[in-house]
C-alpha distance (Angstrom), angle and dihedral (degrees) to the residues before:
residue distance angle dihedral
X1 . . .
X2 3.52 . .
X3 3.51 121.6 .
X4 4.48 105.6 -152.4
X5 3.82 87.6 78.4
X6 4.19 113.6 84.4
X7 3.63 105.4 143.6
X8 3.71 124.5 45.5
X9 3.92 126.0 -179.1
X10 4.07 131.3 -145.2
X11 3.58 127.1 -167.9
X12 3.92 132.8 163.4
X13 3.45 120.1 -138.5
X14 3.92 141.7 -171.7
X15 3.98 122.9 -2.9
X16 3.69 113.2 13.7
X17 3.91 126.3 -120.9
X18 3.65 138.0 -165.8
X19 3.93 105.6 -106.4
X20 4.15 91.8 39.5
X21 3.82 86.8 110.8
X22 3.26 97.0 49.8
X23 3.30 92.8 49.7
X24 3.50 92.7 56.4
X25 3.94 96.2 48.9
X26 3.92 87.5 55.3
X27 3.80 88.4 50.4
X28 3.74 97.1 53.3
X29 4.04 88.5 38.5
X30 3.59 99.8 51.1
X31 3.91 84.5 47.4
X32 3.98 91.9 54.2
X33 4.04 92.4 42.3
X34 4.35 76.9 56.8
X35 3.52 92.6 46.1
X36 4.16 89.2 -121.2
X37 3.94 116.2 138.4
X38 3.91 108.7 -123.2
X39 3.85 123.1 -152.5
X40 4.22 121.8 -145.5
X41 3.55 103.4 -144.0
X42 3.64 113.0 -162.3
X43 4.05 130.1 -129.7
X44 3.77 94.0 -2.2
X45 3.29 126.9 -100.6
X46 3.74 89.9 -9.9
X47 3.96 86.8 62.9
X48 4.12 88.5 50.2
X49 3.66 99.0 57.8
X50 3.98 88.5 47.8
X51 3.64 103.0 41.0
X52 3.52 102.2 -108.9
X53 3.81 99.7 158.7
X54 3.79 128.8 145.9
X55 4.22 123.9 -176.0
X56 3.64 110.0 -119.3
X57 3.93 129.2 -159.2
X58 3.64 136.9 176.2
X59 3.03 93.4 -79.2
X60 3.94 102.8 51.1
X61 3.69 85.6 77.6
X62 3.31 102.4 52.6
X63 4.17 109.7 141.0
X64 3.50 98.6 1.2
X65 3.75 95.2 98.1
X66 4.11 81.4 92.5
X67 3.90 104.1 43.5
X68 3.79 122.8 98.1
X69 3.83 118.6 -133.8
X70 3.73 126.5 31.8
X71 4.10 125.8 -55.3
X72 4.39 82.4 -160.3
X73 3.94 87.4 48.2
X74 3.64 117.8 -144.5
X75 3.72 139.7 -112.8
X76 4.16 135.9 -170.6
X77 3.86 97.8 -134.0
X78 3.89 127.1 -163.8
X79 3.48 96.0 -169.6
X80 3.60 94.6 65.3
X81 3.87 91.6 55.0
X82 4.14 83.6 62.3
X83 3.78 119.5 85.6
X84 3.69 86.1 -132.4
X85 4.14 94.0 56.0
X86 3.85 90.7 43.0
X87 4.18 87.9 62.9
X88 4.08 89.7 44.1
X89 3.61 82.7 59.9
X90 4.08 101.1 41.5
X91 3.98 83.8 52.5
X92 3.42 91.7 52.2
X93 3.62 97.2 45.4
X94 4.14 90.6 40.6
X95 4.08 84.3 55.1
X96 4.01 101.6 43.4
X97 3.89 82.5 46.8
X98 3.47 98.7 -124.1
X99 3.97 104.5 159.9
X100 3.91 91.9 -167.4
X101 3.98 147.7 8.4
X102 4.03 130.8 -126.4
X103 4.13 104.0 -158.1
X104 3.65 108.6 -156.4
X105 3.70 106.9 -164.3
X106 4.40 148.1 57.6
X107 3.52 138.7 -47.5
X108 3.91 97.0 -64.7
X109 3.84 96.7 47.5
X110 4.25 85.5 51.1
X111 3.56 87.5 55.2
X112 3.29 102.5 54.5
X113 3.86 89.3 47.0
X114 3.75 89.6 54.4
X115 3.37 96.4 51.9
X116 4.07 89.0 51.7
X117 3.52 85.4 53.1
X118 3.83 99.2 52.3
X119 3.78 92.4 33.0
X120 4.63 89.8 51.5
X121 3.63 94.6 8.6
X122 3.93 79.5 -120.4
X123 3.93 106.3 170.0
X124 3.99 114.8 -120.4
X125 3.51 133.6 179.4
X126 4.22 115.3 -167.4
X127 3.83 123.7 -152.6
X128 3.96 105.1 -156.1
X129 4.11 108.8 -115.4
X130 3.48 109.6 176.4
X131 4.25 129.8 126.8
X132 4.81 81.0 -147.2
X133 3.16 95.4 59.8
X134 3.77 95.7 -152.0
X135 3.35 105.0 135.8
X136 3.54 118.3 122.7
X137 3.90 114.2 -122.7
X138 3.66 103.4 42.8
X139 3.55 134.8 77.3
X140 3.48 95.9 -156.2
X141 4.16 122.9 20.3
X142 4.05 126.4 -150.4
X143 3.82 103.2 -78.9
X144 3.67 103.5 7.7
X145 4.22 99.7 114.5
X146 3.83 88.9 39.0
X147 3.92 92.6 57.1
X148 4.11 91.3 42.2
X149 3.93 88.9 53.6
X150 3.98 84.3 53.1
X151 3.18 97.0 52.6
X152 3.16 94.0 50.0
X153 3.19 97.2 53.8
X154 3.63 93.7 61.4
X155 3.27 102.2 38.7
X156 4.20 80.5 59.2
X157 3.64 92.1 62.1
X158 3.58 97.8 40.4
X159 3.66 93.0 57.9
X160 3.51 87.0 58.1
X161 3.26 91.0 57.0
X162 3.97 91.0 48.1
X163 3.86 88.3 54.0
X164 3.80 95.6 51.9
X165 4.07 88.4 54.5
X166 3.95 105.6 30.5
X167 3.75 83.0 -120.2
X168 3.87 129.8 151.5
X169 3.95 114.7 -138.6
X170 3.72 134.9 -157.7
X171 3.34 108.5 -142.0
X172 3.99 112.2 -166.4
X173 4.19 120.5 -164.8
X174 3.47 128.0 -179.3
X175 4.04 115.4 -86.4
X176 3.90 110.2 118.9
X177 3.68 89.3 173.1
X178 3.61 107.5 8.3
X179 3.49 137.6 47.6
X180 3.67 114.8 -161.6
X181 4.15 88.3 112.2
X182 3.95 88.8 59.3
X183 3.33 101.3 39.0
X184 4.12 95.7 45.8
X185 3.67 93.8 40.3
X186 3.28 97.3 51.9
X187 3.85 101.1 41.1
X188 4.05 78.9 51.2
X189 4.32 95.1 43.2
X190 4.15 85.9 41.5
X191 4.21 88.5 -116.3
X192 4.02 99.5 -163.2
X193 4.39 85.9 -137.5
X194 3.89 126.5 12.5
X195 3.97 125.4 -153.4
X196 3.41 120.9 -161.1
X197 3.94 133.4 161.9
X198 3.53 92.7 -116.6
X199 3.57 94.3 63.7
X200 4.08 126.5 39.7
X201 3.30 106.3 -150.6
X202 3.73 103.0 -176.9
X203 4.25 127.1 -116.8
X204 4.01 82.8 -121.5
X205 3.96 92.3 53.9
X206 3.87 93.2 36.7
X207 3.60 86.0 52.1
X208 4.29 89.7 44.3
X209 4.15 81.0 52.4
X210 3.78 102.4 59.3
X211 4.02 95.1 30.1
X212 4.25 79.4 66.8
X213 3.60 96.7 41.8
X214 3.65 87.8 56.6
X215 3.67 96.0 41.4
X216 4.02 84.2 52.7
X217 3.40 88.3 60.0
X218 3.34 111.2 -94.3
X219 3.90 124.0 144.0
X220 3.97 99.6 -166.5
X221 3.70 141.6 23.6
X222 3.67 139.9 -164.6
X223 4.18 111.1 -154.0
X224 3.77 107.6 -166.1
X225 4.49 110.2 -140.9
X226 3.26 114.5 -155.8
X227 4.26 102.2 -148.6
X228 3.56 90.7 -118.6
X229 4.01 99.3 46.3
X230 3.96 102.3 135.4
X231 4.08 97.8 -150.4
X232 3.40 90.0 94.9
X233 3.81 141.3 3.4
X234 3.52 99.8 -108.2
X235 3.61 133.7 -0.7
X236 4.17 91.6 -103.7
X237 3.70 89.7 61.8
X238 3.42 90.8 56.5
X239 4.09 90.3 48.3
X240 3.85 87.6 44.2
X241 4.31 81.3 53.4
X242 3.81 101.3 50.5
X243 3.81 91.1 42.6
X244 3.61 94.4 60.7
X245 3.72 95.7 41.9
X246 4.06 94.0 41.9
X247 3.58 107.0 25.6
X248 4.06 92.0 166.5
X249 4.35 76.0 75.4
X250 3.63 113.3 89.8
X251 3.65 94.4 -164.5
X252 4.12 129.8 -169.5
X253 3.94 126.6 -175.6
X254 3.94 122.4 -135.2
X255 3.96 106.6 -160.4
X256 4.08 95.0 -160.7
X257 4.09 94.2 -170.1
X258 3.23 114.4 145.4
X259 3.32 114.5 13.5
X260 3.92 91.5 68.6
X261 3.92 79.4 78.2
X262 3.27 103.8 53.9
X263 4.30 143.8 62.0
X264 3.72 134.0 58.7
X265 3.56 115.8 -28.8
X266 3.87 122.0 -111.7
X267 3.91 114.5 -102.6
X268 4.01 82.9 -123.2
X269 4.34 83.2 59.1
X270 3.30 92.9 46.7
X271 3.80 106.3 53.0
X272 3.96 78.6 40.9
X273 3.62 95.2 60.6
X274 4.17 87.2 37.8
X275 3.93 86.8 50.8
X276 3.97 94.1 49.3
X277 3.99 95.6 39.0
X278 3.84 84.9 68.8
X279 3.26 105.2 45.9
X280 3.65 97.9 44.9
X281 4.06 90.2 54.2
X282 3.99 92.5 38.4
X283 4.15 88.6 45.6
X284 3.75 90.7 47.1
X285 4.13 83.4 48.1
X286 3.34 93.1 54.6
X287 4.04 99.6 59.9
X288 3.95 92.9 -90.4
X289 3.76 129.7 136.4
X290 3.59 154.0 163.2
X291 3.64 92.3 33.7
X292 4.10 141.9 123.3
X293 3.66 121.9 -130.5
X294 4.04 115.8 -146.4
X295 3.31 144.8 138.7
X296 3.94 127.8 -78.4
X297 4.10 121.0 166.5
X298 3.25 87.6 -7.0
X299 3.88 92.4 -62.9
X300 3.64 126.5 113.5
X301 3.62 115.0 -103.7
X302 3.87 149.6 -172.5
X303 3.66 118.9 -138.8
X304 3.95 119.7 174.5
X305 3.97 115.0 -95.8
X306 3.74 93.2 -121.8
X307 4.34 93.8 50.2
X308 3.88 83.7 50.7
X309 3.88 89.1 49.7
X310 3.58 99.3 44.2
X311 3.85 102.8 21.3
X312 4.09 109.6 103.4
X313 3.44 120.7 -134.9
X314 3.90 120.8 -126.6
X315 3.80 121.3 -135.2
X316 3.88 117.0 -136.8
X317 3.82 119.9 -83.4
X318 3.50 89.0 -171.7
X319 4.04 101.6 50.4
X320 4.08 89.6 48.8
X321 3.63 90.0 53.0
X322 3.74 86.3 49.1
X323 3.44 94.4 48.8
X324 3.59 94.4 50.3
X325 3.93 87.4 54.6
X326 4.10 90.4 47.1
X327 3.68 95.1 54.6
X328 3.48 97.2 54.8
């Protein structure tokens, strides 16, 4: 380990995600086990440029290691995107001490820290926090299996629901440009049809879909949206669609939103987030920077900040054909 670096800073920043807390109490742990101070700074980057900064120890983090959302809060800030904001912040970093920055959070939080780091050469580490998981880099990001397991969970009772009342539900999740939390949930919740953006189905073969489901014999379905699914514009155009063409469907819409974000982490997200923590304090210890910590084969990883930004993730082949094959 190398000994110049004493204080280290962690903030979260944009959308929440189950496992951000725990992230945070392995941060500040792994920095007491190192003997380093570590610095909560609150609401992100907003919090930076106005000195929001609170000490943290061991035991600052006590019982948090369960609790969805984020104990330092979070913020989208502006400011921070201005030249001006970014040197608010460096001064207030440069006078708290704090010799470097772990960024827990997505794509737009990493780029801010990477252009902090090439603007002050200020050395950041990012943990990926994000329910999409559609950051490049990472198997797996902070939050991602806990939101899956509550959708499924709701999609569970609302096909119960369906069942009771021959009725055909859209069932919308968050994923406005990825769909790995339709396309899992509903291969896991046994979703009759799946739209995601990565794939454009068609109204004509959608409608195709569910006129052989019911010719099979089924008397309800549950068609899992993914937010960002381009056959129609929203999710009640395409009820307003399938009611006109198959009027024998009485057909509801369940808009999840935000409760995908929130609850109790899953113990996968939490050793996740504990499994990250450290090696985004020990990386930063060891001279690194401007890098993301994830998870690749099951190892822990370090992929540059700018491949994570710009790198695209690629939806499963495998899970659409075995969706395709479920459904039938």
């Amino acid at each position: 380990m190398l000994p110049n670096i004493k204080k280290i800073g962690v903030l979260t920043s944009g959308g929440d995600s189950p496992g951000m807390n725990a992230a945070i109490r392995s941060v500040v742990r792994t920095c007491a086990y190192h003997n380093v101070e570590c610095i909560g700074i609150y609401r992100g980057y907003q919090g930076m440029i106005e000195g929001d900064f609170k000490e943290m120890g061991p035991r600052s983090v006590n019982n948090i290691v369960n609790k969805g959302g984020t104990i330092l809060k979070s913020a989208r800030s502006k400011e921070f995107m201005t030249v001006e904001g970014r040197k608010k912040a460096y001064e207030n970093l440069k006078n708290a001490g704090v010799e470097a920055l772990v960024v827990i959070g997505g794509d737009g939080s990493f780029t801010g820290a990477e252009v902090f780091n090439k603007e002050y050469g200020f050395p950041v580490m990012g943990i990926p926090g994000t329910i999409d998981n559609d950051i490049f880099g990472t198997s797996h990001t902070l939050g991602y299996d806990t939101a899956l397991n509550t959708v499924v969970e709701v999609i569970d009772k609302i096909r119960d629901t369906a069942i009771s009342h021959n009725r055909l539900f859209f069932v919308e999740v968050m994923g406005r440009d990825a769909g790995h939390i339709a396309l899992n949930s509903g291969i896991g919740a046994g979703a009759e049809e799946i739209l995601i953006p990565e794939e454009d189905l068609g109204l004509d073969r959608l409608l195709e879909s569910l006129k052989r489901s019911k010719e099979s014999g089924k008397s309800s379905s549950i068609v899992v949206v993914a937010e960002g699914d381009k056959i129609g514009k929203t999710v009640f155009e395409l009820k307003d669609y399938v009611e006109e063409n198959m009027p024998e469907y009485d057909v509801r819409v369940s808009v999840l939103g935000h409760m995908q974000r929130g609850g109790s982490p899953s113990c996968f997200d939490r050793v996740l987030a504990s499994r990250l923590g450290v090696k985004a304090v020990e990386s930063i210890l060891e001279g690194k920077s401007n890098f993301m910590v994830g998870l690749l084969n099951d190892k822990v990883a370090l992929t540059p900040l700018e491949q994570a930004i710009k790198g695209h993730t690629e939806i499963d082949k495998e899970l659409l054909r075995v969706s395709d094959i479920m459904s039938t």
